[in-house]
N, C-alpha and C positions, 0 to 999 in steps of 0.2 A: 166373741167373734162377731163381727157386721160381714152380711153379705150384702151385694152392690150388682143390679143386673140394669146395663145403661141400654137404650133405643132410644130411637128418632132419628138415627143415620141415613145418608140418600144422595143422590145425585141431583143438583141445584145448578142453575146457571149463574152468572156470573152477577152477582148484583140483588141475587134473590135472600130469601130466607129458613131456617131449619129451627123446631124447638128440638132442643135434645133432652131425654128424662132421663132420672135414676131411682131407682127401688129399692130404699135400705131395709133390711133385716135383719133380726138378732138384737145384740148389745147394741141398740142406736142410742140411748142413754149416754157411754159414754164417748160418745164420739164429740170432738170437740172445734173439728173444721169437716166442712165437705168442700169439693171442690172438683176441677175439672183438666185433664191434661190431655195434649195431643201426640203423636208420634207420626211425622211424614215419612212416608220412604228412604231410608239412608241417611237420617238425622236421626238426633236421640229427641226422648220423650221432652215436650217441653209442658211448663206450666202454664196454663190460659188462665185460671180466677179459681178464687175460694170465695167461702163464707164460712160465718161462724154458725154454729148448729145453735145455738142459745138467743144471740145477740143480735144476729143477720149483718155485722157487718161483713163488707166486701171489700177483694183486691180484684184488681183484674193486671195484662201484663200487657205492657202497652202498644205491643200489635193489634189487640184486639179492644182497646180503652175507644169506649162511644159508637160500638158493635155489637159487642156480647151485652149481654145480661144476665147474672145470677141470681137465682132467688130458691126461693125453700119453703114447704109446706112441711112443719113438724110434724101436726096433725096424720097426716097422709105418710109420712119418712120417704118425702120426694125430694128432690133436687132438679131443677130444670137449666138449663140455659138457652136464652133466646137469640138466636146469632140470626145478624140483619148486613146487609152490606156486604156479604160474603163476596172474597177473592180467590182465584185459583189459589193464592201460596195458603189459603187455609184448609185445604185439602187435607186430609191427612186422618189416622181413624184417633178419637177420640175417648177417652177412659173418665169413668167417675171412679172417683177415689172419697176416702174418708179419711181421718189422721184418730190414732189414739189420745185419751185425753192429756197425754204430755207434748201432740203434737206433730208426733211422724204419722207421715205417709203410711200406713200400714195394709191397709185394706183396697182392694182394684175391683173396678168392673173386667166385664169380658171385653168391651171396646165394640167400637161402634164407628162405622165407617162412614166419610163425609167425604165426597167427591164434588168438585166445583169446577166445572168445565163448561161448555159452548158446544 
């Protein structure tokens, strides 16, 4: 089992910036992506960016491609994302997740809420 407790959620104007973290523990050995998803009011969850736990490569989804940034501290079992340039449509609370080593989604944080208003 990995457990995943995400913070750094907030209320930002429109144009500003937010880091968001995550705190893996447990089985983080075999974890073989971490990564980041949002859920806005009355939409389904969508996917923002991963990376690979080993390797650091990254995806990101391209609403948010030359905004976000994901990165990872093994050392630490952190997970960060830097989000710059924030818009109202990015409102929305946010989830760290981790996948099992075959690759699903398997493990959630509690979510973390990110309001972008004026």
């Amino acid at each position: 089992q990995v457990q995943l407790v995400d913070t750094g959620g907030g209320l930002v104007q429109p144009g500003g910036s937010l880091r968001l973290s995550c705190a893996a523990s447990g089985r983080t050995f075999s974890v073989y992506r971490m990564g980041w998803f949002r859920q806005a009011p009355g939409k389904e969850r969508e996917f923002v960016a991963h990376i690979t736990w080993s390797g650091g490569s990254t995806v990101y989804a391209d609403s948010v491609k030359g905004r976000f940034t994901i990165s990872r501290d093994r050392a630490k079992n952190m997970v960060y994302m830097q989000m710059n340039s924030l818009q109202p449509e990015d409102t929305a609370v946010y989830y760290c997740a981790a996948t099992t080593p075959c690759g699903s989604w398997a493990y959630w944080g509690q979510g973390t809420q990110v309001t972008v208003s004026s």
